[in-house]
FIKOLZA-1660 file (N, C-alpha, C; in steps of 0.1 Angstrom, whole numbers, plus 5000, padded with zeros to 4 digits):
% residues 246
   i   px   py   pz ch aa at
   1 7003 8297 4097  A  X  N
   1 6991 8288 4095  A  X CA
   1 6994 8277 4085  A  X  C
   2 6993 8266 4091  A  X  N
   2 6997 8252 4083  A  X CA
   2 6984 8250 4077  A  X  C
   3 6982 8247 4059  A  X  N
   3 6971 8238 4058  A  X CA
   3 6970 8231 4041  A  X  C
   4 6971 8218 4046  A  X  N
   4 6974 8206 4035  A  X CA
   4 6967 8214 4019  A  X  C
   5 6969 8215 4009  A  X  N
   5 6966 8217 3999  A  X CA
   5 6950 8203 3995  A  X  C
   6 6941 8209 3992  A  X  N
   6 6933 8199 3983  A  X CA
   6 6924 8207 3974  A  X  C
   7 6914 8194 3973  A  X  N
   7 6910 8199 3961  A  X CA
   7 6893 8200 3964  A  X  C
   8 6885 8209 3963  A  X  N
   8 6871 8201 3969  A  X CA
   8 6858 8208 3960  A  X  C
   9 6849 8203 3960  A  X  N
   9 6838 8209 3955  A  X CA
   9 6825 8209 3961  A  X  C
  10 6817 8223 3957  A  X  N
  10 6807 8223 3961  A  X CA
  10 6795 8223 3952  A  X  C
  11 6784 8217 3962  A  X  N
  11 6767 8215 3950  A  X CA
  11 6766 8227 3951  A  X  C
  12 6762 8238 3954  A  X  N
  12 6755 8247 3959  A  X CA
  12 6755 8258 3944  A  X  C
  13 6765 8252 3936  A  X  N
  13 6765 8266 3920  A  X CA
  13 6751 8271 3920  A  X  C
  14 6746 8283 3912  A  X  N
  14 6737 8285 3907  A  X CA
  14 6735 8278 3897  A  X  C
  15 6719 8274 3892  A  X  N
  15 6716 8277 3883  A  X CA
  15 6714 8286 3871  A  X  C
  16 6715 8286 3863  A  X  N
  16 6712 8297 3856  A  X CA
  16 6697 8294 3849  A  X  C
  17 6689 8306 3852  A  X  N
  17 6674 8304 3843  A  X CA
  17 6675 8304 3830  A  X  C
  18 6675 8303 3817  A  X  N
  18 6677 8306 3807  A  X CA
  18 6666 8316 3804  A  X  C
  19 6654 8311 3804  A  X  N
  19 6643 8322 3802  A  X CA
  19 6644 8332 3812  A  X  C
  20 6652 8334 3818  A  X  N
  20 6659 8347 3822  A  X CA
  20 6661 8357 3814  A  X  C
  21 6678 8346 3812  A  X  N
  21 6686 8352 3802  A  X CA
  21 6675 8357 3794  A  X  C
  22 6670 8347 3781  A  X  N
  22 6664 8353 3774  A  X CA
  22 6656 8364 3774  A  X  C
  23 6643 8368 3785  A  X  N
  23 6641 8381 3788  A  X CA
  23 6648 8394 3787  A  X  C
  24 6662 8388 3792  A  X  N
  24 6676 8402 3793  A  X CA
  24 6685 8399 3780  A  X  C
  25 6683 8393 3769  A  X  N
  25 6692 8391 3760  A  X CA
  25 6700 8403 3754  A  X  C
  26 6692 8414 3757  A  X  N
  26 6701 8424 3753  A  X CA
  26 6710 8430 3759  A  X  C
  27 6706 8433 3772  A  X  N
  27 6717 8437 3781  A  X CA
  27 6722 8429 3781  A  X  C
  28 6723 8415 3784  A  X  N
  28 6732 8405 3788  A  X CA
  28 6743 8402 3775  A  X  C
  29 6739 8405 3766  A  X  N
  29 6748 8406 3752  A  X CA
  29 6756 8419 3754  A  X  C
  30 6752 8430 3758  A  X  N
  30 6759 8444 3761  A  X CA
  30 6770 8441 3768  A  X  C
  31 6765 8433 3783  A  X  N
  31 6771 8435 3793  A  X CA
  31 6787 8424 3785  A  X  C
  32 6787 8416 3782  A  X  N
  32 6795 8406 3777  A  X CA
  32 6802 8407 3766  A  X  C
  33 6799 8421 3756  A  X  N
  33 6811 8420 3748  A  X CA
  33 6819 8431 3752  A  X  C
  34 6827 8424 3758  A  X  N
  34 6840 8435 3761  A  X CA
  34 6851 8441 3753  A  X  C
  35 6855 8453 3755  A  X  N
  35 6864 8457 3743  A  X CA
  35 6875 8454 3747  A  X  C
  36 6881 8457 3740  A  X  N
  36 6896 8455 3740  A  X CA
  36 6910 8459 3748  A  X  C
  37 6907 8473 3744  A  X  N
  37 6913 8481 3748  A  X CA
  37 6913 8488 3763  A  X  C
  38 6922 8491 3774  A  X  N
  38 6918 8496 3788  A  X CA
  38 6911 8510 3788  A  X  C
  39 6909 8518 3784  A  X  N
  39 6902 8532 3786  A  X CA
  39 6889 8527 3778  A  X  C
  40 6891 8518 3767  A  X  N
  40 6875 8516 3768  A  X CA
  40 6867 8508 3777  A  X  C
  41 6879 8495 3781  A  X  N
  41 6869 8488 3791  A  X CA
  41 6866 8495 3808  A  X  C
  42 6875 8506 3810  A  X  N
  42 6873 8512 3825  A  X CA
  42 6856 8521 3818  A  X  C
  43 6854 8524 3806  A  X  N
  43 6842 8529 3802  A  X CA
  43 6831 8519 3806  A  X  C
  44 6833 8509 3797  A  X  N
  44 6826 8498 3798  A  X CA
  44 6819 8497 3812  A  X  C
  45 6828 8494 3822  A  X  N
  45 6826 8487 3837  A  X CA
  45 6816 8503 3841  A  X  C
  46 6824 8514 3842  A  X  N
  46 6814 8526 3843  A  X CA
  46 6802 8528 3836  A  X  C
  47 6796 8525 3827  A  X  N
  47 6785 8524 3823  A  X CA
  47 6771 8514 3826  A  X  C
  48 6785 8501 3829  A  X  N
  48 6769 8490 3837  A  X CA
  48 6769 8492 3851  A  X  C
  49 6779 8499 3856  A  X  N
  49 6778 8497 3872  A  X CA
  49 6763 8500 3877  A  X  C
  50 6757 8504 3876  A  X  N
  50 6743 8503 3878  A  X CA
  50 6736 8490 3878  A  X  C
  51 6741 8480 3868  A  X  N
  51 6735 8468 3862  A  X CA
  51 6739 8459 3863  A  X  C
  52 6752 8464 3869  A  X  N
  52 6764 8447 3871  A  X CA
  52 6758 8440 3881  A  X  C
  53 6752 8440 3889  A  X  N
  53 6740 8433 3902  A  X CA
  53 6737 8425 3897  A  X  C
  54 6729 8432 3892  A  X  N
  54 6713 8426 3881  A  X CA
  54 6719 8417 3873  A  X  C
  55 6724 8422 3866  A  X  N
  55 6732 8410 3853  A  X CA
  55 6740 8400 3860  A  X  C
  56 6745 8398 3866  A  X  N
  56 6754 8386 3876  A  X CA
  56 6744 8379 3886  A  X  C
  57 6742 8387 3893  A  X  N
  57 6734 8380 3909  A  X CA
  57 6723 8372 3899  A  X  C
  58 6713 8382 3897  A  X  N
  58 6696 8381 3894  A  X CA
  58 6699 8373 3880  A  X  C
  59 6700 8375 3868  A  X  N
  59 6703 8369 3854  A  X CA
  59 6711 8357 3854  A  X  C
  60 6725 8359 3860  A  X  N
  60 6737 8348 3857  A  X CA
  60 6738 8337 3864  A  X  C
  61 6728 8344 3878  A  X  N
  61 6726 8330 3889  A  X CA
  61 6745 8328 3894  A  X  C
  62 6751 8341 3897  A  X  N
  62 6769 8344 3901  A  X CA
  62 6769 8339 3917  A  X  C
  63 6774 8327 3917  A  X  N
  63 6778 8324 3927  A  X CA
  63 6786 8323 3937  A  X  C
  64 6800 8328 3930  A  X  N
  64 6812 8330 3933  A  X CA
  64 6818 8336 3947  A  X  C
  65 6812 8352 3948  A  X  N
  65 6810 8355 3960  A  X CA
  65 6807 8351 3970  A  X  C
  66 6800 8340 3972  A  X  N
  66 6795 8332 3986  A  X CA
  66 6806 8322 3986  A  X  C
  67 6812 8320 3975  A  X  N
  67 6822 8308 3977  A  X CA
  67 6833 8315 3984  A  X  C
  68 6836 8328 3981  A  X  N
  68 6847 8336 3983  A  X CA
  68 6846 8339 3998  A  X  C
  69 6838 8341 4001  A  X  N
  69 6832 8349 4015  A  X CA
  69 6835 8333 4028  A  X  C
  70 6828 8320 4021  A  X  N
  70 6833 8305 4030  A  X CA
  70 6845 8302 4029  A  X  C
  71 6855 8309 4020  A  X  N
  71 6869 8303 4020  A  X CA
  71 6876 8317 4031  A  X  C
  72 6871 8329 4032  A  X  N
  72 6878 8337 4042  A  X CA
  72 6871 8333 4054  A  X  C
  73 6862 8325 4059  A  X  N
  73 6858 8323 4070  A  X CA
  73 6867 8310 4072  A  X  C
  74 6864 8304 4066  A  X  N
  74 6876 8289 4070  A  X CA
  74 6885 8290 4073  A  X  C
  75 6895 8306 4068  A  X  N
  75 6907 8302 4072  A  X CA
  75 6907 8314 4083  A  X  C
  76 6900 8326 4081  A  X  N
  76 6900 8336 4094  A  X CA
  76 6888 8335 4101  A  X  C
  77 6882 8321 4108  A  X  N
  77 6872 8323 4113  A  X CA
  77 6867 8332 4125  A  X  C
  78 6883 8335 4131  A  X  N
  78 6881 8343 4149  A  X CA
  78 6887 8357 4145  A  X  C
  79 6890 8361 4130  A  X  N
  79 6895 8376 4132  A  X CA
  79 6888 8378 4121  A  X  C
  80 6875 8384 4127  A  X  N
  80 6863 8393 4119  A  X CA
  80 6871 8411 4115  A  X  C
  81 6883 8409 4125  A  X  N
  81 6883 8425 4119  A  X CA
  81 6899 8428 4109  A  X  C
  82 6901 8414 4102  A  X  N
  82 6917 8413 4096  A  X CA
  82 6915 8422 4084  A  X  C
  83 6924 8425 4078  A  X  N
  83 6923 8439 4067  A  X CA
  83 6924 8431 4054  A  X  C
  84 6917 8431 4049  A  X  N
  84 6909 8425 4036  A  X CA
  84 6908 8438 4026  A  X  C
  85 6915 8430 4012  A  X  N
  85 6915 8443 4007  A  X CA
  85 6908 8430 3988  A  X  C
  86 6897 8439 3986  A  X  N
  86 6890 8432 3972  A  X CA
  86 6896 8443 3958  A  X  C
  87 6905 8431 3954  A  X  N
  87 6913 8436 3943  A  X CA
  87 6900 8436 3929  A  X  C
  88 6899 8447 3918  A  X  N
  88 6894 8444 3909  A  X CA
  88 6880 8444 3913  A  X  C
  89 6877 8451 3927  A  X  N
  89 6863 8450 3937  A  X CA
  89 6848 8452 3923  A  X  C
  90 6851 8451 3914  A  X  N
  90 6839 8460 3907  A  X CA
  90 6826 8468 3917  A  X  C
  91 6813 8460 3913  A  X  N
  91 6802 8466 3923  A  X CA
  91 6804 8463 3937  A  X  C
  92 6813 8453 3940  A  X  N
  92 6817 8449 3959  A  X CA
  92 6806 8437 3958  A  X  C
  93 6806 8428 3947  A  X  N
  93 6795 8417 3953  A  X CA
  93 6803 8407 3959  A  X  C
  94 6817 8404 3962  A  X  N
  94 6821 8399 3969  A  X CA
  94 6822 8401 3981  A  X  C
  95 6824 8418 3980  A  X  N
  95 6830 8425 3996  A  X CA
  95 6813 8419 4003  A  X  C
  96 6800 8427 3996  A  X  N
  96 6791 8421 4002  A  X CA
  96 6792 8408 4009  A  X  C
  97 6791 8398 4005  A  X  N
  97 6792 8381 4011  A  X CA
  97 6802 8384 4024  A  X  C
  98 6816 8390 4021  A  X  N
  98 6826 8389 4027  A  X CA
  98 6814 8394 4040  A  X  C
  99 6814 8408 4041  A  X  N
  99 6808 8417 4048  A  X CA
  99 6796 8403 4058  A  X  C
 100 6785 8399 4050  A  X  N
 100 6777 8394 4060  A  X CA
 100 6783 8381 4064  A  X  C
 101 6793 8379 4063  A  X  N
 101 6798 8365 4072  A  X CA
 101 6808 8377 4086  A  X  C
 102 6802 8393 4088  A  X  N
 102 6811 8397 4098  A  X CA
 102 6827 8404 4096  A  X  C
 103 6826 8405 4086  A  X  N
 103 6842 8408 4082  A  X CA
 103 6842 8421 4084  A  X  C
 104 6848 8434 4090  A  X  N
 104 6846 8450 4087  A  X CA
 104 6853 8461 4087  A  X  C
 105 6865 8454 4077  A  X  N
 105 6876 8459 4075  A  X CA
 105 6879 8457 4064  A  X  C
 106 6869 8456 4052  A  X  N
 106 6873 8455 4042  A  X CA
 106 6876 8471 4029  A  X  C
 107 6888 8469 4021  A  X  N
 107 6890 8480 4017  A  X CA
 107 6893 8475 3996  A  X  C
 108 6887 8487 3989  A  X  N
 108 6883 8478 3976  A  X CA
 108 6893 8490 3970  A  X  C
 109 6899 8481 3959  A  X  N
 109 6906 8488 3947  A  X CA
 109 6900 8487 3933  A  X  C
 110 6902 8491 3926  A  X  N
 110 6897 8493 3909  A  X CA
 110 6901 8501 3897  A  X  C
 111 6894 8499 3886  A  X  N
 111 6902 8510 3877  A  X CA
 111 6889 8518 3874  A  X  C
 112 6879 8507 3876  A  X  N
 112 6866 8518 3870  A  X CA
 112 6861 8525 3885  A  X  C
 113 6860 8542 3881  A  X  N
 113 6861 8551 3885  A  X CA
 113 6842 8550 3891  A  X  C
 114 6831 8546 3879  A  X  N
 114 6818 8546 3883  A  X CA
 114 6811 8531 3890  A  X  C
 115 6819 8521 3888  A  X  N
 115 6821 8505 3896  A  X CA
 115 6823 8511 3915  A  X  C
 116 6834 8515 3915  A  X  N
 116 6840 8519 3925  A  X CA
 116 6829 8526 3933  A  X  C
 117 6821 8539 3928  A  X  N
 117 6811 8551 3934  A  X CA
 117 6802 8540 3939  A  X  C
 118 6797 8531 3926  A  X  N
 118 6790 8523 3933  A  X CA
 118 6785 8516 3945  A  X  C
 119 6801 8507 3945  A  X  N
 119 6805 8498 3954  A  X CA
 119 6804 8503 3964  A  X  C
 120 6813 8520 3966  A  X  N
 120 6813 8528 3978  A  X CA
 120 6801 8531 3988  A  X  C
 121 6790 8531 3974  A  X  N
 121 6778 8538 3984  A  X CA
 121 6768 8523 3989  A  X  C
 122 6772 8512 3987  A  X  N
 122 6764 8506 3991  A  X CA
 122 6768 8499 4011  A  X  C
 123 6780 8506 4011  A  X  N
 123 6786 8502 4025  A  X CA
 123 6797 8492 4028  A  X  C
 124 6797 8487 4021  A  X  N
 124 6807 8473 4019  A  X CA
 124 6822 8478 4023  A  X  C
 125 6831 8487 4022  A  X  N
 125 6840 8492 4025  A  X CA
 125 6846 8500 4033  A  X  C
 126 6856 8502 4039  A  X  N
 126 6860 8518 4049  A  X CA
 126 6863 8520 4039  A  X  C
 127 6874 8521 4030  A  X  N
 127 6884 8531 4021  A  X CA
 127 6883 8523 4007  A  X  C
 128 6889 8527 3997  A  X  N
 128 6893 8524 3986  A  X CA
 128 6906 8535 3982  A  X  C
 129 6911 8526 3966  A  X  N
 129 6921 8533 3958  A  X CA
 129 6916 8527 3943  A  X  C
 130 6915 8539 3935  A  X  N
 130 6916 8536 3921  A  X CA
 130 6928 8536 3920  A  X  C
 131 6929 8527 3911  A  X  N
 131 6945 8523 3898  A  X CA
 131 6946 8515 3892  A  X  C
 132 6945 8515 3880  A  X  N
 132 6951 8501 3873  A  X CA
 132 6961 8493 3874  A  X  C
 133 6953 8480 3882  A  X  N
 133 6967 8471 3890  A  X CA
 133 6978 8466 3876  A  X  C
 134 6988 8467 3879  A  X  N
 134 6997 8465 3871  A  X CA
 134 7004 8473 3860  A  X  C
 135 6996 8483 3857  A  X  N
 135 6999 8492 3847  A  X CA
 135 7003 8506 3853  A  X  C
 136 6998 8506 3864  A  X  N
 136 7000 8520 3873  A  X CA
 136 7009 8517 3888  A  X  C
 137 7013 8522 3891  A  X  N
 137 7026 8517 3903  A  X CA
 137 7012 8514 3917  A  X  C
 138 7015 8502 3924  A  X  N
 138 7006 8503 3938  A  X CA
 138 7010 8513 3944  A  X  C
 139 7002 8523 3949  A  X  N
 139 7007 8530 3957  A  X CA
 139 7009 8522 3969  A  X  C
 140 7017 8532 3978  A  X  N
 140 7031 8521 3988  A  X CA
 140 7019 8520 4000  A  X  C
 141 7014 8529 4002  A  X  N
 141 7003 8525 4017  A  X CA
 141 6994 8513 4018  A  X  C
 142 6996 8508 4003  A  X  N
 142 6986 8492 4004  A  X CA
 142 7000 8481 4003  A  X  C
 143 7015 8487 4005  A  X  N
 143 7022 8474 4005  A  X CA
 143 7024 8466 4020  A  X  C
 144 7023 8458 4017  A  X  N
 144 7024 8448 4032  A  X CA
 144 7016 8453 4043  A  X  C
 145 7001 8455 4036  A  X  N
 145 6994 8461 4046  A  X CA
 145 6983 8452 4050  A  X  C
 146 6974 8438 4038  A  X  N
 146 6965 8432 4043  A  X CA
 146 6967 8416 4047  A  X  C
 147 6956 8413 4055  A  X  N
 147 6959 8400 4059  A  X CA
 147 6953 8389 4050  A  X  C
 148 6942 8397 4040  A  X  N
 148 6935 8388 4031  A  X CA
 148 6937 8393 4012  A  X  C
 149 6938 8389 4007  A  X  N
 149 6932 8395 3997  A  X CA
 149 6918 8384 3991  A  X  C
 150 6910 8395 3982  A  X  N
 150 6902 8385 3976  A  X CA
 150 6898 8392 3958  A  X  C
 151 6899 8385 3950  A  X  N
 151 6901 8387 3938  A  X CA
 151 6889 8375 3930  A  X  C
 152 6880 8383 3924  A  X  N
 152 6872 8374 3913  A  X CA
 152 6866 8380 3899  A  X  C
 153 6868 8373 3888  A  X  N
 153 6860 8377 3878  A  X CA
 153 6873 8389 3873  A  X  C
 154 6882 8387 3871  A  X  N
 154 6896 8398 3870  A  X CA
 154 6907 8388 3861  A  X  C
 155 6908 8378 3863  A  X  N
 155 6917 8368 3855  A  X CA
 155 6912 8362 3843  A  X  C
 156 6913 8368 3835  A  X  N
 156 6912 8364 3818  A  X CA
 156 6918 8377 3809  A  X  C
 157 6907 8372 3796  A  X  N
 157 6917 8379 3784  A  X CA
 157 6914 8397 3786  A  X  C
 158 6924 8403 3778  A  X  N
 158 6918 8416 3782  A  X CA
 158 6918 8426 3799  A  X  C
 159 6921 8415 3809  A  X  N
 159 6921 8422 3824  A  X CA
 159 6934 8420 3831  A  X  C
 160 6933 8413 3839  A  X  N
 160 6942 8413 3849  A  X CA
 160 6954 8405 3843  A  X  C
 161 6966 8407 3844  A  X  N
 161 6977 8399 3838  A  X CA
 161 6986 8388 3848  A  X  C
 162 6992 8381 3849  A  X  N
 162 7000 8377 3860  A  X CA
 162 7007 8379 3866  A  X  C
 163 7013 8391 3862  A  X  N
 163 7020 8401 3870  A  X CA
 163 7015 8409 3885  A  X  C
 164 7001 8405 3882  A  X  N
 164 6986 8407 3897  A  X CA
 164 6992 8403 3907  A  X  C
 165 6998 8387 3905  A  X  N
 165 6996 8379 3913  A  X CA
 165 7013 8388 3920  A  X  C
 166 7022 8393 3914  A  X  N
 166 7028 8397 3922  A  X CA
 166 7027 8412 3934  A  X  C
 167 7014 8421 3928  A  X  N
 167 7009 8427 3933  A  X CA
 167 7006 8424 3945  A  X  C
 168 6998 8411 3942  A  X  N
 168 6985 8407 3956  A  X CA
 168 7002 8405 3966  A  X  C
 169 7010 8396 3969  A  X  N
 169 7017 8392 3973  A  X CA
 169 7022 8406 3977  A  X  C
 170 7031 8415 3975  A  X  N
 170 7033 8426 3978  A  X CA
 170 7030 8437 3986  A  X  C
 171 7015 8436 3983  A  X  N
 171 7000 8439 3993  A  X CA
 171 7000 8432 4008  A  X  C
 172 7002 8418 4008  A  X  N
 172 7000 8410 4021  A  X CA
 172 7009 8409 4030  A  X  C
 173 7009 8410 4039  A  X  N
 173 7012 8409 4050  A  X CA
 173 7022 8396 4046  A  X  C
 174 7033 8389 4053  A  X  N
 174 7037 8374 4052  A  X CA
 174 7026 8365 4060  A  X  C
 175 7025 8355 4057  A  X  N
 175 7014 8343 4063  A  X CA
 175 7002 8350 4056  A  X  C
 176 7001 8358 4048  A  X  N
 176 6987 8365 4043  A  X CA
 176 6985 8355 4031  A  X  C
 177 6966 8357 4029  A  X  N
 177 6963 8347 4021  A  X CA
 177 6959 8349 4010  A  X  C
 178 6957 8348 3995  A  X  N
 178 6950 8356 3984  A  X CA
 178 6939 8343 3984  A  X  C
 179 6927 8345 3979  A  X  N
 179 6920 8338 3977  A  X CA
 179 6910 8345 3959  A  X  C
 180 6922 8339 3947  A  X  N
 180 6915 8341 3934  A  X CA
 180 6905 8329 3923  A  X  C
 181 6896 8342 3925  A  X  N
 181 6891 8328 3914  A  X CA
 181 6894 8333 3900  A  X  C
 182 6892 8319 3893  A  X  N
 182 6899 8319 3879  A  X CA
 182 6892 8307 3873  A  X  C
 183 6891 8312 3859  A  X  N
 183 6876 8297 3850  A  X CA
 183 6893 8288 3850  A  X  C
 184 6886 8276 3847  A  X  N
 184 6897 8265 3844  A  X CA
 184 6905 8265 3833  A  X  C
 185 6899 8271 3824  A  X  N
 185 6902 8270 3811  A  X CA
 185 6911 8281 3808  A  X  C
 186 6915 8288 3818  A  X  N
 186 6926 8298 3818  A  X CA
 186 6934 8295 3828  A  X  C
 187 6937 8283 3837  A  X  N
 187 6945 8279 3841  A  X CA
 187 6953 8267 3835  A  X  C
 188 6952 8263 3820  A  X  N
 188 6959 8256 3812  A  X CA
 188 6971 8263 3808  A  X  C
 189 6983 8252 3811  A  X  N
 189 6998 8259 3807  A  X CA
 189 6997 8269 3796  A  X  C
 190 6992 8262 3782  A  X  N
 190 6992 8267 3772  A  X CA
 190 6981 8281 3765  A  X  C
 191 6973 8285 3779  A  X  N
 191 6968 8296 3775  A  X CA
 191 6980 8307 3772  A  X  C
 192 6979 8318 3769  A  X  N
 192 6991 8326 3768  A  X CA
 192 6991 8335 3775  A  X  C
 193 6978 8337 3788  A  X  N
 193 6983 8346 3798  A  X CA
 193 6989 8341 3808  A  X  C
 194 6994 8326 3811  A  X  N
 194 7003 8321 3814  A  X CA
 194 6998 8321 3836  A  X  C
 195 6991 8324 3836  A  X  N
 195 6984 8320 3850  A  X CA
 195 6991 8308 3861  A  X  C
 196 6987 8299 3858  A  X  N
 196 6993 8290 3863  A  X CA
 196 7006 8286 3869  A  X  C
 197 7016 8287 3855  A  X  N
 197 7028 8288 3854  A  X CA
 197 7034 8299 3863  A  X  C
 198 7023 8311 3862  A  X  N
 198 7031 8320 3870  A  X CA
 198 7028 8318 3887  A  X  C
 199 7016 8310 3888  A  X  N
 199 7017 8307 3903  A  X CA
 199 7024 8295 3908  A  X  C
 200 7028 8286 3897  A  X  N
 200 7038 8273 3901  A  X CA
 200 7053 8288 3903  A  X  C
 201 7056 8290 3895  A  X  N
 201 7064 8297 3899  A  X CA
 201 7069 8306 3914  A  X  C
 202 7057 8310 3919  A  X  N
 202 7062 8316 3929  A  X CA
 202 7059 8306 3940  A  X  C
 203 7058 8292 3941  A  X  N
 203 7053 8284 3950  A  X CA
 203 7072 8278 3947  A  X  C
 204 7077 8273 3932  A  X  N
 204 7093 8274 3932  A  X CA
 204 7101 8285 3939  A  X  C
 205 7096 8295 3936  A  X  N
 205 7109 8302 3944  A  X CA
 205 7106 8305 3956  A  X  C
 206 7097 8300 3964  A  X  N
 206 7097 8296 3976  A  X CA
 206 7083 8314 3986  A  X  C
 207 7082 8321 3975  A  X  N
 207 7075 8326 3978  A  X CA
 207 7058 8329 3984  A  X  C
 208 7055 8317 3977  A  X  N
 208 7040 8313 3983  A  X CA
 208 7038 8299 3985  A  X  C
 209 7028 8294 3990  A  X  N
 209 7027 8279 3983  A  X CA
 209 7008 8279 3982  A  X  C
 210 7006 8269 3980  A  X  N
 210 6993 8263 3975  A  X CA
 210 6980 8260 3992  A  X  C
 211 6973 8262 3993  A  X  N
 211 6970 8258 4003  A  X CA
 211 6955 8257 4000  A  X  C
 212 6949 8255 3984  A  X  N
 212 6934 8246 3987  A  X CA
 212 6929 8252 3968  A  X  C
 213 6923 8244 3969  A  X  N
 213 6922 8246 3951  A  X CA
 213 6905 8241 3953  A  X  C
 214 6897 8253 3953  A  X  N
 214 6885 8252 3956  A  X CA
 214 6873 8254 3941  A  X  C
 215 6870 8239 3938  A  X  N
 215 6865 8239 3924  A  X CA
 215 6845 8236 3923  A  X  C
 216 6845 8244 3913  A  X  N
 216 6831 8246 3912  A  X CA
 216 6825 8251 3898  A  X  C
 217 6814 8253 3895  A  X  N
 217 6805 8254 3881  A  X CA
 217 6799 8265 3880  A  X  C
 218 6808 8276 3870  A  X  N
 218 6804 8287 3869  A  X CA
 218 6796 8289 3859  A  X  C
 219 6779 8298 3861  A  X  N
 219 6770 8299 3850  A  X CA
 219 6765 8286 3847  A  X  C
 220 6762 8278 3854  A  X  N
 220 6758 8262 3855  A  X CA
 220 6748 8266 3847  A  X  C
 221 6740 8253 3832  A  X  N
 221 6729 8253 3830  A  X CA
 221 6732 8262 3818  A  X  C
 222 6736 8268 3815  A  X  N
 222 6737 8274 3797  A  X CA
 222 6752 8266 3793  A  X  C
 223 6747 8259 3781  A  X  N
 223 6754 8248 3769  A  X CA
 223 6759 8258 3758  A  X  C
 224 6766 8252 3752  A  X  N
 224 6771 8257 3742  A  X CA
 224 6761 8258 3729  A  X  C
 225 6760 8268 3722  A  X  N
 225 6747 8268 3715  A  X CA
 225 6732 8273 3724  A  X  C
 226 6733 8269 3736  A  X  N
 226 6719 8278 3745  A  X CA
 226 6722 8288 3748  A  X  C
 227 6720 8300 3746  A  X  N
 227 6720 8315 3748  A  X CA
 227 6733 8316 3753  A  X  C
 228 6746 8303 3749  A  X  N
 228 6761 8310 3754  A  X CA
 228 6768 8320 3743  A  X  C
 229 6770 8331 3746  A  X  N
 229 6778 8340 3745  A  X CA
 229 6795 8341 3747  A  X  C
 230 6803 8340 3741  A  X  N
 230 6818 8342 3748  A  X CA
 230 6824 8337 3757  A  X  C
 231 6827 8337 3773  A  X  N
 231 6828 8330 3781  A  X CA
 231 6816 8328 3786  A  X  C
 232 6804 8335 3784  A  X  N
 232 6788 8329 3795  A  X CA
 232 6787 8315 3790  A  X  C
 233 6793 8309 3794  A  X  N
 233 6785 8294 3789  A  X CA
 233 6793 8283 3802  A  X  C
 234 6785 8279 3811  A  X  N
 234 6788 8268 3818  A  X CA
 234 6799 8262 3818  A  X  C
 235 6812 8263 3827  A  X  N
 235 6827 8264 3829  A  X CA
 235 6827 8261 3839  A  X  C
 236 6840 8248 3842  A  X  N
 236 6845 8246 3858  A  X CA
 236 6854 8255 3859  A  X  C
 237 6855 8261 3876  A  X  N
 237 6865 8276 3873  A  X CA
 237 6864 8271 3888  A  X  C
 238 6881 8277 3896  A  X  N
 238 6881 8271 3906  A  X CA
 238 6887 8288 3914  A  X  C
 239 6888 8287 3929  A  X  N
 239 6891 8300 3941  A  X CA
 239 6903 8292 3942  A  X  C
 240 6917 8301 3937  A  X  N
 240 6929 8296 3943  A  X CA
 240 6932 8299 3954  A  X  C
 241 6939 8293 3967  A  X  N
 241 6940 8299 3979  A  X CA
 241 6958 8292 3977  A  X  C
 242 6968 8309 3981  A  X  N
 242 6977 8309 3980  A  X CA
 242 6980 8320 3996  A  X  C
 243 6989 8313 4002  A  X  N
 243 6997 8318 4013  A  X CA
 243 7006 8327 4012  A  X  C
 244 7013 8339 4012  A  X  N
 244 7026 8348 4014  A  X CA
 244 7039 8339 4027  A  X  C
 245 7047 8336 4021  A  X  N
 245 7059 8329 4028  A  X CA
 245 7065 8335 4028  A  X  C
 246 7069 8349 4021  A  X  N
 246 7083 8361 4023  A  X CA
 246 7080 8374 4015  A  X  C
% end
């Protein structure tokens, strides 16, 4: 599949209500300070799965997923049944989107054990695997097994590292596509999880390349100083779409 690298944006972000937020200020403060450490944060994610919905969709005005779900349709629009696998799936609000644009092959990985039950019972998936990507070996039945991956809300401090991105690649098929989103402000050289650099790098050694840099306004509508919290505060954050070449 040939297709020119660009850059594009869409109107469609959410809003975010603030007198929302404000109604939920406490959970929404709960949900957002994350710890530190991995056995607390696989706690963490098991304790809101219940509320991760609610707090993203309904409160945060999370858009992301519908972006995620028009970038697998664009590029697999005639194979509704290619094997799609949602890395870092939390509640499956992406698998969802994925799901109602027809997709029904999608299969979700994670580390949190009560994210995952969740996601499970809402239908969104045939199968899953827990494991902590990168800390724990992929097991071999997900290597070179999907035609898509899809990854959101997993790239920053504290989660996923860039060693992922050798995962996802691993996972795919060749000609297979990852489609991650990532805020902008973690795709600067000089952050120190080093993102970027590590996807120029495998587009150098000839292992993937670039094929659409899909940018947009995450949590639109909270300012710095208006009920922003940590990263909740209105960020351009873009869906990388990277190809498998070997």
């Amino acid at each position: 599949m040939e297709a020119k690298p660009t850059e594009t944006e869409d109107i469609r972000e959410g809003i975010v209500d603030a007198a929302k937020v404000n109604e939920n200020i406490d959970l929404v403060n709960g949900f957002w300070g994350y710890p530190t450490t991995t056995d607390d944060m696989m706690k963490h994610y098991d304790n809101y799965a219940d509320k991760y919905d609610y707090i993203l969709s309904d409160v945060c005005a999370y858009k992301d997923p519908i972006f995620h779900s028009d970038l697998v349709l664009k590029y697999f629009p005639d194979k509704k049944d290619i094997a799609i696998c949602d890395m870092g799936c939390g509640t499956g609000l992406v698998a969802k989107e994925v799901k109602n644009k027809g997709y029904t092959n999608i299969f979700a990985v994670d580390g949190s054990e009560g994210s995952l039950k969740y996601a499970m019972d809402q239908g969104y998936y045939k199968d899953f695997k827990r494991f902590l990507l990168t800390l724990e070996p992929t097991p071999e039945d997900l290597l070179g097994r999907f035609d898509a991956i899809v990854c959101n809300g997993c790239f920053f401090k504290n989660h996923f590292t860039k060693e992922a991105f050798d995962v996802f690649l691993d996972c795919l098929k060749v000609g297979g596509i990852m489609f991650v989103g990532i805020r902008d402000n973690y795709l600067t050289p000089e952050k120190e999880e080093q993102y970027m650099p590590k996807l120029d790098a495998l587009v150098k050694e000839g292992k993937a390349k670039q094929l659409e840099r899909f940018q947009f306004v995450k949590f639109k509508g909270i300012k710095e100083g208006d009920l922003a919290l940590g990263d909740f505060k209105e960020q351009p954050s873009s869906i990388m779409v990277y190809q498998k070449l070997k």
